[in-house]
PyMOL CGO cylinders between C-alpha atoms (Angstrom):
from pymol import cmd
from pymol.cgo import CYLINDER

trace = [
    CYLINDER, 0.00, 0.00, 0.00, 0.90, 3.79, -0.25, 0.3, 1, 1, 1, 1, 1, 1,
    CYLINDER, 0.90, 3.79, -0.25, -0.30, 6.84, 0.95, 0.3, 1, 1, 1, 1, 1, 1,
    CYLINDER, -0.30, 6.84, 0.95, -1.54, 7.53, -2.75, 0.3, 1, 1, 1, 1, 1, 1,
    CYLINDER, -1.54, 7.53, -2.75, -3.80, 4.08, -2.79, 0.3, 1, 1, 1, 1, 1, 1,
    CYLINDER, -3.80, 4.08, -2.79, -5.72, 5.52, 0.20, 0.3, 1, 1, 1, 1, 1, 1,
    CYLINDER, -5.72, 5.52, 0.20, -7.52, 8.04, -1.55, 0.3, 1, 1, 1, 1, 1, 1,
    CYLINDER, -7.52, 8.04, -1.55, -8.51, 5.40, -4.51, 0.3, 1, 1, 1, 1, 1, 1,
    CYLINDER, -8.51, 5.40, -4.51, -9.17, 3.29, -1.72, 0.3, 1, 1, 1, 1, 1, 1,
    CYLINDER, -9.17, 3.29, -1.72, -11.47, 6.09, 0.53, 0.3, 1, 1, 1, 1, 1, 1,
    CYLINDER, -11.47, 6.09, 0.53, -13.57, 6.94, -2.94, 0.3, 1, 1, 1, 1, 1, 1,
    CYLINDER, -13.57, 6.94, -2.94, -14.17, 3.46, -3.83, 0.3, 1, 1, 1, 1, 1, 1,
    CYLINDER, -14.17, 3.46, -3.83, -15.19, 1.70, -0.50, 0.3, 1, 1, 1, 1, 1, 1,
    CYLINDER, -15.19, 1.70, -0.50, -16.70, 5.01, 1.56, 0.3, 1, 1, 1, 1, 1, 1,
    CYLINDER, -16.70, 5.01, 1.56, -17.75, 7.42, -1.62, 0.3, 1, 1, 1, 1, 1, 1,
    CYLINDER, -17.75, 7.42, -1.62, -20.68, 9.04, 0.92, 0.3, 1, 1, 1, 1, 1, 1,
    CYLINDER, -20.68, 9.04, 0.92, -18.07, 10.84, 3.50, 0.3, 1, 1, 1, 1, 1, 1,
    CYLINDER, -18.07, 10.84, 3.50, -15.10, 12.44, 3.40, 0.3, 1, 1, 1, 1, 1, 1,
    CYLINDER, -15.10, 12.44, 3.40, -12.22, 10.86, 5.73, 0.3, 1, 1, 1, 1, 1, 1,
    CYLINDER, -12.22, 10.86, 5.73, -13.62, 13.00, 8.50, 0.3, 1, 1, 1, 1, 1, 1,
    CYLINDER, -13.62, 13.00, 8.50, -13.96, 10.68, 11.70, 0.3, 1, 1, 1, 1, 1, 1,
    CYLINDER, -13.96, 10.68, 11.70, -17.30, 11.91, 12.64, 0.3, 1, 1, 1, 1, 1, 1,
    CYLINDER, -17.30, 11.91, 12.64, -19.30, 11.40, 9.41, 0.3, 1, 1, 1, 1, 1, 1,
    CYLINDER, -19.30, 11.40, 9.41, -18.86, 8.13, 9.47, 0.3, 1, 1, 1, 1, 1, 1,
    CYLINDER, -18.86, 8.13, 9.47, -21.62, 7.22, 12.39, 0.3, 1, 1, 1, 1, 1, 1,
    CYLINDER, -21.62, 7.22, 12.39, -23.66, 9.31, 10.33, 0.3, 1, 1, 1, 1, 1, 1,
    CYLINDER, -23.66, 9.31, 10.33, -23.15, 8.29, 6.59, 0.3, 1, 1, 1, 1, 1, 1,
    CYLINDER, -23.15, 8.29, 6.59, -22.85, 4.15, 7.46, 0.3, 1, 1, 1, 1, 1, 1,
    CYLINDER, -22.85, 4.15, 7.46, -24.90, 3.92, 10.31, 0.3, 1, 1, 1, 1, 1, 1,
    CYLINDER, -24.90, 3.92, 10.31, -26.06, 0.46, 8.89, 0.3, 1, 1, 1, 1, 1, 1,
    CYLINDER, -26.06, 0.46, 8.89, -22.61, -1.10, 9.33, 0.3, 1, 1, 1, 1, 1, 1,
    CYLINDER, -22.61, -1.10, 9.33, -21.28, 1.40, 12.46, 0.3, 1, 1, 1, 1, 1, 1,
    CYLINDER, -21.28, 1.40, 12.46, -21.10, 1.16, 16.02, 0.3, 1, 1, 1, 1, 1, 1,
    CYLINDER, -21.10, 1.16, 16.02, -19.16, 2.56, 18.90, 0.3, 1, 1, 1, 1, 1, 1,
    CYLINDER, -19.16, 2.56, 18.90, -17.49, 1.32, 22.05, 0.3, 1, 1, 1, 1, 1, 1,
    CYLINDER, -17.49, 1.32, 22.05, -16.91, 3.71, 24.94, 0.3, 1, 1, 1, 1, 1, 1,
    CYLINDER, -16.91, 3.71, 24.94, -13.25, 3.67, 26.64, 0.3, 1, 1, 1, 1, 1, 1,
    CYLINDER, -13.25, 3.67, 26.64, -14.14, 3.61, 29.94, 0.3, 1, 1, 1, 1, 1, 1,
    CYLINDER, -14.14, 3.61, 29.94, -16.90, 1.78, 32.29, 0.3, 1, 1, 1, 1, 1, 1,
    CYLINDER, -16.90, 1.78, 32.29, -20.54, 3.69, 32.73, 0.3, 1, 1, 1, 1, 1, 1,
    CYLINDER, -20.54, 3.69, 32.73, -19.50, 5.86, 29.72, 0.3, 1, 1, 1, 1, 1, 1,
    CYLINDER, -19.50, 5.86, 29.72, -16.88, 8.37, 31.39, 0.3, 1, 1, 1, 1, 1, 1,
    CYLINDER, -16.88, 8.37, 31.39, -15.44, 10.55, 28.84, 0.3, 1, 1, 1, 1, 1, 1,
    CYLINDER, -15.44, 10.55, 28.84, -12.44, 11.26, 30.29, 0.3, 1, 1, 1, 1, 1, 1,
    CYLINDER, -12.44, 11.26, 30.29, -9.35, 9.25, 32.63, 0.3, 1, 1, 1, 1, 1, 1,
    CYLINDER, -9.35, 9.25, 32.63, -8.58, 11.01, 35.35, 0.3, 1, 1, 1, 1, 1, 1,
    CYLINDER, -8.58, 11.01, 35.35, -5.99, 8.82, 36.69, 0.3, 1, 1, 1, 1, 1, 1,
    CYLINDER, -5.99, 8.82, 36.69, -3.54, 5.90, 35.46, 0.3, 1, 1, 1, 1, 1, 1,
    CYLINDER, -3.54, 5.90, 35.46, -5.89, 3.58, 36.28, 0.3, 1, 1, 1, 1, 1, 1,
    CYLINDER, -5.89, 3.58, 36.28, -8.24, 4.65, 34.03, 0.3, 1, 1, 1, 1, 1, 1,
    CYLINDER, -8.24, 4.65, 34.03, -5.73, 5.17, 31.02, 0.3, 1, 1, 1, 1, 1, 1,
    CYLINDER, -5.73, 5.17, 31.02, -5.10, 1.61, 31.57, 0.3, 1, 1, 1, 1, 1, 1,
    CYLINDER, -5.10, 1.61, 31.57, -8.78, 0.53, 30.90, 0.3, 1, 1, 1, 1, 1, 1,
    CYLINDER, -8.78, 0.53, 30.90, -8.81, 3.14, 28.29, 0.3, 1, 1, 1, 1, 1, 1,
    CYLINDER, -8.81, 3.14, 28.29, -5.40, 1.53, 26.94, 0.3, 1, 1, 1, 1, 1, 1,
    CYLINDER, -5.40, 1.53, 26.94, -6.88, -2.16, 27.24, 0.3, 1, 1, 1, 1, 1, 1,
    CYLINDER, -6.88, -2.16, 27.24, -10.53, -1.41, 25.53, 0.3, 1, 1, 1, 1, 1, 1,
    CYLINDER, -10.53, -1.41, 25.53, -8.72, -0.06, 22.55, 0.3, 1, 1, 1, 1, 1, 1,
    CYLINDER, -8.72, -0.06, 22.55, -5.61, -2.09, 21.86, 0.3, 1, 1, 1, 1, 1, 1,
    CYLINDER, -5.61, -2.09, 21.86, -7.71, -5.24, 22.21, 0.3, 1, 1, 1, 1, 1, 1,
    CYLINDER, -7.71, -5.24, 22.21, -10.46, -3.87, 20.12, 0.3, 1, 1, 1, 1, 1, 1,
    CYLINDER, -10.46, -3.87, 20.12, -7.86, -2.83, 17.43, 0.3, 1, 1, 1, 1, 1, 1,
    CYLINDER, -7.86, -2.83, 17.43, -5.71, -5.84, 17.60, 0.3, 1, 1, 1, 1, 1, 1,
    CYLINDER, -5.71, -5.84, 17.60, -9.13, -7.92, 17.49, 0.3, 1, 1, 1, 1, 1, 1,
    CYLINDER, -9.13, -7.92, 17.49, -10.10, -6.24, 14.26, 0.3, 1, 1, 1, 1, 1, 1,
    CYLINDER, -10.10, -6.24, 14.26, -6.95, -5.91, 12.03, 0.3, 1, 1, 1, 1, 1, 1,
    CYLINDER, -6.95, -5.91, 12.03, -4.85, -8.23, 13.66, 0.3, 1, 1, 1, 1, 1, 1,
    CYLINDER, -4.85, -8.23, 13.66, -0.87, -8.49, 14.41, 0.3, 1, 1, 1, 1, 1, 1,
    CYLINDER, -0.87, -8.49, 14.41, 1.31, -7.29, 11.79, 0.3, 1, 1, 1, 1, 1, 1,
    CYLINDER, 1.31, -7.29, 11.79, -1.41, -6.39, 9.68, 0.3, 1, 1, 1, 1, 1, 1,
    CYLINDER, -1.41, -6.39, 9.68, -1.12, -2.98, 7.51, 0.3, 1, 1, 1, 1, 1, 1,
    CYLINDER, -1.12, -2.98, 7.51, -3.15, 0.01, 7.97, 0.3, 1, 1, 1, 1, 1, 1,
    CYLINDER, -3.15, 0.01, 7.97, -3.23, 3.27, 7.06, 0.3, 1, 1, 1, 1, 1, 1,
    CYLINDER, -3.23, 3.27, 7.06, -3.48, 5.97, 9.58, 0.3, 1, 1, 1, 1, 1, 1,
    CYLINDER, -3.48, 5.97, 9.58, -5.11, 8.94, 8.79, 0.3, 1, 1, 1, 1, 1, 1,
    CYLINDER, -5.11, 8.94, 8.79, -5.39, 12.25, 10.41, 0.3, 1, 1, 1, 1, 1, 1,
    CYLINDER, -5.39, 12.25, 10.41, -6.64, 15.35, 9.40, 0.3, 1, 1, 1, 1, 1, 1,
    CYLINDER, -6.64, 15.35, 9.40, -5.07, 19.26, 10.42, 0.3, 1, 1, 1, 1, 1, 1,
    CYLINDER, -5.07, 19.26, 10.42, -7.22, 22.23, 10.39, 0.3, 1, 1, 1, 1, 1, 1,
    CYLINDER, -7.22, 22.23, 10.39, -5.26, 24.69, 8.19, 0.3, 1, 1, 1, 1, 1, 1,
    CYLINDER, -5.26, 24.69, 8.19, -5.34, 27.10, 10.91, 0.3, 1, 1, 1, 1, 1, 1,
    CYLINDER, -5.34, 27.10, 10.91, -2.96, 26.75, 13.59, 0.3, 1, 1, 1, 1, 1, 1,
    CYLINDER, -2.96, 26.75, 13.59, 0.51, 24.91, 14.32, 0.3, 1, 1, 1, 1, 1, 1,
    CYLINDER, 0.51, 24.91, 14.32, 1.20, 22.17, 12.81, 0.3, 1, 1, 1, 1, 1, 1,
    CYLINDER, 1.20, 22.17, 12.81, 3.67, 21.18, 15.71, 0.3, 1, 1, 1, 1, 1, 1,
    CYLINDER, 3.67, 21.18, 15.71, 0.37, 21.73, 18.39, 0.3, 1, 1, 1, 1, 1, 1,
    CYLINDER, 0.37, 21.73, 18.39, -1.60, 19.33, 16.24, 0.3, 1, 1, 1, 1, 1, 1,
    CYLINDER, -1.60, 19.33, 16.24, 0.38, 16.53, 15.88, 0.3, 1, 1, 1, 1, 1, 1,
    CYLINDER, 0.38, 16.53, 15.88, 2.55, 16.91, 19.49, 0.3, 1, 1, 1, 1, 1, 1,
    CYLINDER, 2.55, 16.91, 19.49, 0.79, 13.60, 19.87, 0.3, 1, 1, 1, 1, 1, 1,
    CYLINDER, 0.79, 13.60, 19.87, 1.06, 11.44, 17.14, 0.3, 1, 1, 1, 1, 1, 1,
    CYLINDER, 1.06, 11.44, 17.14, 4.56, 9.37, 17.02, 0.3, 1, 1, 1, 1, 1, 1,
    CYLINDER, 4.56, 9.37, 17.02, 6.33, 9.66, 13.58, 0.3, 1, 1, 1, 1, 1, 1,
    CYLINDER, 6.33, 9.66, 13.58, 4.57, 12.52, 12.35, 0.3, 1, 1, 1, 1, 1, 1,
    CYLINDER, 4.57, 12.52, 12.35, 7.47, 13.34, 10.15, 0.3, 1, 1, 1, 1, 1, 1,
    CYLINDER, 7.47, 13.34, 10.15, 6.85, 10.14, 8.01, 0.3, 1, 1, 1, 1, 1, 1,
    CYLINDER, 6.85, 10.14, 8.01, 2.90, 11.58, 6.95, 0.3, 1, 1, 1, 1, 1, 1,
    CYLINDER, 2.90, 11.58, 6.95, 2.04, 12.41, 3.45, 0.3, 1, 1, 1, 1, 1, 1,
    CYLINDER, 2.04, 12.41, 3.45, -0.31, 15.18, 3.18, 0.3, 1, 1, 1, 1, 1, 1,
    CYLINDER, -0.31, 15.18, 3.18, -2.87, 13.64, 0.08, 0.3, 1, 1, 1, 1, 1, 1,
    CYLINDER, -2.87, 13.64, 0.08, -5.49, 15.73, -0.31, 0.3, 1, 1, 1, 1, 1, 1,
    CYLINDER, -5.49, 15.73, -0.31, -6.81, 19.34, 1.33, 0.3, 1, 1, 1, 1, 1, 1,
    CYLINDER, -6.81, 19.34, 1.33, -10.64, 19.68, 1.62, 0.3, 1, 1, 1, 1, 1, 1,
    CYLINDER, -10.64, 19.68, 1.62, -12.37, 23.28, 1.30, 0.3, 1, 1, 1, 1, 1, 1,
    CYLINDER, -12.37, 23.28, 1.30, -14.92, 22.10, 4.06, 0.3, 1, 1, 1, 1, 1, 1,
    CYLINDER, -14.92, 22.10, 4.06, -17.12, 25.40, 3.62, 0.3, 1, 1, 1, 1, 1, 1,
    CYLINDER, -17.12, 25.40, 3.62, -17.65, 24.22, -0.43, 0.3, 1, 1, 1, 1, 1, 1,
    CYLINDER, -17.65, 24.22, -0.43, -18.40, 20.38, 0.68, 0.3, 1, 1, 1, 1, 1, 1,
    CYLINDER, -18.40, 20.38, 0.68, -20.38, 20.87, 3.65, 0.3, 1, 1, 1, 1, 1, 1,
    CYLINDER, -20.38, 20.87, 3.65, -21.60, 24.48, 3.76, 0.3, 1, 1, 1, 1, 1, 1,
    CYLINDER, -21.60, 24.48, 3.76, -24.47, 23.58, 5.77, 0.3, 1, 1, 1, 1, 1, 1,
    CYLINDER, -24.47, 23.58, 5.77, -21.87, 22.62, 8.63, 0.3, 1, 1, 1, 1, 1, 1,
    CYLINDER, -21.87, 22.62, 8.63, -18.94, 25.19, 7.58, 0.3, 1, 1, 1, 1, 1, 1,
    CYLINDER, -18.94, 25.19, 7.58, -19.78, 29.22, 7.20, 0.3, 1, 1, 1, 1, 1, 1,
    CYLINDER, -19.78, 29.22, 7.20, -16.30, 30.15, 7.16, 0.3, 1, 1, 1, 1, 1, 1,
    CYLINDER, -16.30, 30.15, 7.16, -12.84, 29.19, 4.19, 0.3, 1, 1, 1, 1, 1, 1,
    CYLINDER, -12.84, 29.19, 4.19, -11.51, 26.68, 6.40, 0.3, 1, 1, 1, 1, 1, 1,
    CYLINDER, -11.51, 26.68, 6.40, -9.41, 23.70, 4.27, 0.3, 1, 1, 1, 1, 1, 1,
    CYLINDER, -9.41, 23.70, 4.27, -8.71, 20.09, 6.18, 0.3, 1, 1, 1, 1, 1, 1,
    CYLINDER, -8.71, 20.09, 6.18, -5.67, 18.79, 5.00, 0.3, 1, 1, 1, 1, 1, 1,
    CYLINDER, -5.67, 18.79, 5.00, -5.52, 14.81, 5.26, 0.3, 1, 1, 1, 1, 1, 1,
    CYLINDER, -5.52, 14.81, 5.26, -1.94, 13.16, 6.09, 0.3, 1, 1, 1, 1, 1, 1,
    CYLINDER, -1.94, 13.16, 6.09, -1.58, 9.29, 5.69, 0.3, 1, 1, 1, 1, 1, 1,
    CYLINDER, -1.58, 9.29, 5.69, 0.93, 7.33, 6.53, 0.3, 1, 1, 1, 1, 1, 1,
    CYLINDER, 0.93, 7.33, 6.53, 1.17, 3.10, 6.24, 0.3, 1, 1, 1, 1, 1, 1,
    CYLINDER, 1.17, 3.10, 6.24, 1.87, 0.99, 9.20, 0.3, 1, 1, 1, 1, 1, 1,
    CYLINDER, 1.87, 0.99, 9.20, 1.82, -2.37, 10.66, 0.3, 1, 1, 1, 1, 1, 1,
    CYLINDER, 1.82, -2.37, 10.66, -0.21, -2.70, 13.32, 0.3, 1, 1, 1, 1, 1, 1,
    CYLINDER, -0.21, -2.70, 13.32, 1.29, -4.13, 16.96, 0.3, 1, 1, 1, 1, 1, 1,
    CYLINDER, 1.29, -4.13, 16.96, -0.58, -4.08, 20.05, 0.3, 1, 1, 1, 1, 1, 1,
    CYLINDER, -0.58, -4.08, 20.05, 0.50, -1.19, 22.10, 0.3, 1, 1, 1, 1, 1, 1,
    CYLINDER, 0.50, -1.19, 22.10, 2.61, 0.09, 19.42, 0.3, 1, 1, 1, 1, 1, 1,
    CYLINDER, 2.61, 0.09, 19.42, 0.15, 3.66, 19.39, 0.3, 1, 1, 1, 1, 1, 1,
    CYLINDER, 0.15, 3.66, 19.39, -0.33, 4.02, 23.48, 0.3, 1, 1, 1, 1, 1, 1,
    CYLINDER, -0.33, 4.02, 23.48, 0.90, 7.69, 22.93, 0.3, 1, 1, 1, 1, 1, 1,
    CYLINDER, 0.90, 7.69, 22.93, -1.16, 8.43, 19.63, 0.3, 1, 1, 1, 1, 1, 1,
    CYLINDER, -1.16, 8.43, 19.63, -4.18, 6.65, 21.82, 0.3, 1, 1, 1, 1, 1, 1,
    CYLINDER, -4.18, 6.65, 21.82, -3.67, 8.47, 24.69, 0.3, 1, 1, 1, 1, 1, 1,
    CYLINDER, -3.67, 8.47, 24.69, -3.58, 11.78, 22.94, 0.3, 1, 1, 1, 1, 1, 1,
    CYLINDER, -3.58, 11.78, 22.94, -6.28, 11.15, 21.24, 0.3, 1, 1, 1, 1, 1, 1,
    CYLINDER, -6.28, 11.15, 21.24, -8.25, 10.38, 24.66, 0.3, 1, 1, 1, 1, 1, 1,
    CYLINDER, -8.25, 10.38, 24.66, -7.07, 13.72, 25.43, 0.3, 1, 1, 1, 1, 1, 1,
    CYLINDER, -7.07, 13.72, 25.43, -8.94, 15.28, 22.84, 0.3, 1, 1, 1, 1, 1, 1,
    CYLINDER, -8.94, 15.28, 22.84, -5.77, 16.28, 21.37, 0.3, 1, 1, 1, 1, 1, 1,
    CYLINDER, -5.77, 16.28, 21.37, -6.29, 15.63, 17.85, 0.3, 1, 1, 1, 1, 1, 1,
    CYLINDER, -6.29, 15.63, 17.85, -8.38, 12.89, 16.30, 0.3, 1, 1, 1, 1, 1, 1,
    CYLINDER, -8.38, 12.89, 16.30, -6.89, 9.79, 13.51, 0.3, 1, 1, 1, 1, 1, 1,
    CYLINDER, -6.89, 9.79, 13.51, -8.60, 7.10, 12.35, 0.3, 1, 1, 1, 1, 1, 1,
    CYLINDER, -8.60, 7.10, 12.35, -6.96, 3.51, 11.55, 0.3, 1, 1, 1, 1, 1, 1,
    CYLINDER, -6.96, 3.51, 11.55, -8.44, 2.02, 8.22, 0.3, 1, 1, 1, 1, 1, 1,
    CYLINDER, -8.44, 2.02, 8.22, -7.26, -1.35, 7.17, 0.3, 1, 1, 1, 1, 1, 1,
    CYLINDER, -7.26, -1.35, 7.17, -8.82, -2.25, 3.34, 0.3, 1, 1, 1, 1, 1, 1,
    CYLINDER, -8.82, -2.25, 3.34, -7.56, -5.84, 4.17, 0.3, 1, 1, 1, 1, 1, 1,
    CYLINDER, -7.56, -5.84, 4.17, -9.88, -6.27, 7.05, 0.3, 1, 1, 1, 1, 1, 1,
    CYLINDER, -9.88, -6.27, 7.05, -12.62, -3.87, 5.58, 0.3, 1, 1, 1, 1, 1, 1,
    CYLINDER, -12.62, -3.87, 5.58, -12.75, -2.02, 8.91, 0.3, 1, 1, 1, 1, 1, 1,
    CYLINDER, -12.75, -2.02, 8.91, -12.32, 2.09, 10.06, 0.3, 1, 1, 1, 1, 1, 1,
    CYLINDER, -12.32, 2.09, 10.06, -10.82, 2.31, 13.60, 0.3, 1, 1, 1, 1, 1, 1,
    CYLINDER, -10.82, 2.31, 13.60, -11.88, 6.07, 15.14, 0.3, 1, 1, 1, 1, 1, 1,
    CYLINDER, -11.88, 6.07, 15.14, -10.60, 6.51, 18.54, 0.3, 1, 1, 1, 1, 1, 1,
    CYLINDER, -10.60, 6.51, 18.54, -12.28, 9.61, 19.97, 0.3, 1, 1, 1, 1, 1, 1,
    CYLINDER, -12.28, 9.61, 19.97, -11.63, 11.62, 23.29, 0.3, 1, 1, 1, 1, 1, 1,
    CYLINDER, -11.63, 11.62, 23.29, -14.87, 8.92, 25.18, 0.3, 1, 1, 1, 1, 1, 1,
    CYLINDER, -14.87, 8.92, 25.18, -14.82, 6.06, 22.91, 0.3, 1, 1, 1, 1, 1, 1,
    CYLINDER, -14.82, 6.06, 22.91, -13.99, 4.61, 19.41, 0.3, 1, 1, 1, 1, 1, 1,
    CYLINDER, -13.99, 4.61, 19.41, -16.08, 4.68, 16.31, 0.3, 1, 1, 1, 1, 1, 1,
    CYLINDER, -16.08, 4.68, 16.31, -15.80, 1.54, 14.33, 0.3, 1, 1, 1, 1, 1, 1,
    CYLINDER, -15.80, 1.54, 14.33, -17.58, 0.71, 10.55, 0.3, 1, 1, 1, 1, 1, 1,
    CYLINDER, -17.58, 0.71, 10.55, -17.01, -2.46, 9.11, 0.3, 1, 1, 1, 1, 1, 1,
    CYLINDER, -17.01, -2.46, 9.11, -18.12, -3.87, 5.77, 0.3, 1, 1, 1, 1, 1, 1,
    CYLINDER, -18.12, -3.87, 5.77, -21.45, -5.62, 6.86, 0.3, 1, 1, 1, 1, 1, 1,
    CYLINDER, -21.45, -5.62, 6.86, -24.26, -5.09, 8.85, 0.3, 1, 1, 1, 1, 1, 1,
    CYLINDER, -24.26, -5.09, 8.85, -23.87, -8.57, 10.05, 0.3, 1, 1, 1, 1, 1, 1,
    CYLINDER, -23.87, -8.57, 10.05, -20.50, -8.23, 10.96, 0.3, 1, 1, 1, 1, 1, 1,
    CYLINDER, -20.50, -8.23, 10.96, -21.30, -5.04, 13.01, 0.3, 1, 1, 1, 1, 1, 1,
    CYLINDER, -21.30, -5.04, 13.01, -24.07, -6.87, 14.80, 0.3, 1, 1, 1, 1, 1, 1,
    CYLINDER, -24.07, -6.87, 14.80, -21.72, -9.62, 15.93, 0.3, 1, 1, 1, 1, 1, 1,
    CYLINDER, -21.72, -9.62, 15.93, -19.35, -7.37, 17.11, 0.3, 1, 1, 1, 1, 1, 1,
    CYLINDER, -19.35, -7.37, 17.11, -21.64, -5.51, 19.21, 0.3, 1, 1, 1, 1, 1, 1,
    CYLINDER, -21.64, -5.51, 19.21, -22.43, -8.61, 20.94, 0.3, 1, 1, 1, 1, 1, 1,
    CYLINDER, -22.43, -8.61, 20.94, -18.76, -9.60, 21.66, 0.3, 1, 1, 1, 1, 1, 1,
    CYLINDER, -18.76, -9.60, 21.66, -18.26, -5.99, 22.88, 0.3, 1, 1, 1, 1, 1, 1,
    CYLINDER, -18.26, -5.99, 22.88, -21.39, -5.85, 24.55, 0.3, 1, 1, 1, 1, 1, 1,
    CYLINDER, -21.39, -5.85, 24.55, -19.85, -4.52, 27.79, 0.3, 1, 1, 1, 1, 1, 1,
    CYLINDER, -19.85, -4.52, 27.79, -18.53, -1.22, 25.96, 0.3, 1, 1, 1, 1, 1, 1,
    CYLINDER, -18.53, -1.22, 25.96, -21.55, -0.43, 24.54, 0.3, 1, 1, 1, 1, 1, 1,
    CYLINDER, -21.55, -0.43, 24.54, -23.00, 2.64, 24.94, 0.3, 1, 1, 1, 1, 1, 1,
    CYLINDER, -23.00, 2.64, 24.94, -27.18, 1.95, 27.00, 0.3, 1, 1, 1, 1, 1, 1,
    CYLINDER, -27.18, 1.95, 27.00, -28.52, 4.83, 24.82, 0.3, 1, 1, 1, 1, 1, 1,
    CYLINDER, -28.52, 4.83, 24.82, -30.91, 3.54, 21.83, 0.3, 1, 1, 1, 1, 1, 1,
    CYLINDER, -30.91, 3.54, 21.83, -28.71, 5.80, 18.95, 0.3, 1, 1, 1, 1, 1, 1,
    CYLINDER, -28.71, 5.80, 18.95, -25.46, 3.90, 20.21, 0.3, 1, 1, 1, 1, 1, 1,
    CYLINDER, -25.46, 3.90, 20.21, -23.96, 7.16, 20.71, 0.3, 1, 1, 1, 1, 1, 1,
]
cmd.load_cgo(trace, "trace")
């Protein structure tokens, strides 16, 4: 895989949403779900203890789904306002990204955007290893920037959010039987949310 075969990849499997994390719950809601990191839904760790469950949930849940030594892409996307150095202080390797494409966000969603803001999208291709991404998951718990983990091989978006992870997989059935293996990190409201 490279970072160009993403963006063939993205158009062909998800054409309805840009790679923005949070369009996918909306746009695939037939074959998404979402786990939350920590017990009775608690957004946030406020101790080691609870970056270890958070830790746990999400390496297991990750590892479950693409497997050892499996390659992904990683995607994240920057804001063209700001540092770049603030918005990736958490993600390791930043410096091997490719940016592949910028989005004009007011043009494609201007119901959701009034003012010129671009997202730039930066790829990279890994392998995954459990615990390999504590850091990047950890920030991202933090609310410090959002990436998603997309693995064509295994058919399957991984989007770790600052209270859970967003997952879509390729069938409806296969959602369904993950939600009952994960039953325990399900969210008790009727949207899944």
């Amino acid at each position: 895989m490279t970072e160009s075969e993403f963006i063939s990849y993205w158009d062909r499997e998800y054409p309805k949403a840009l790679p923005i994390n949070h369009e996918l719950k909306w746009k695939y809601k037939d074959r998404w779900f979402r786990i939350h990191s920590l017990p009775s839904s608690k957004r946030y760790a406020e101790n080691e203890d609870e970056y270890a469950i958070i830790l746990h949930r999400q390496n297991q849940l990750i590892n479950d789904l693409i497997g050892e030594k499996t390659e992904m892409f990683i995607s994240i996307g920057l804001y063209e306002y700001g540092s770049l150095n603030d918005n990736c202080s958490g993600v390791e390797g930043f410096d091997k990204f490719q940016k592949v494409f910028s989005v004009n966000l007011k043009k494609e969603r201007p119901e959701e955007y009034e003012d010129e803001v671009n997202l730039e999208i930066y790829v990279t291709v890994e392998k995954w290893e459990k615990h390999s991404h504590d850091k990047t998951l950890r920030a991202i718990a933090d609310d410090k920037f959002r990436a998603m983990f997309v693995c064509p091989s295994k058919q399957c978006i991984i989007a770790p959010y600052d209270g859970g992870v967003d997952i879509v997989v390729d069938t409806a059935q296969k959602r369904n039987e993950l939600k009952l293996k994960y039953k325990d990190w399900l969210s008790d409201r009727e949207d899944g949310l």
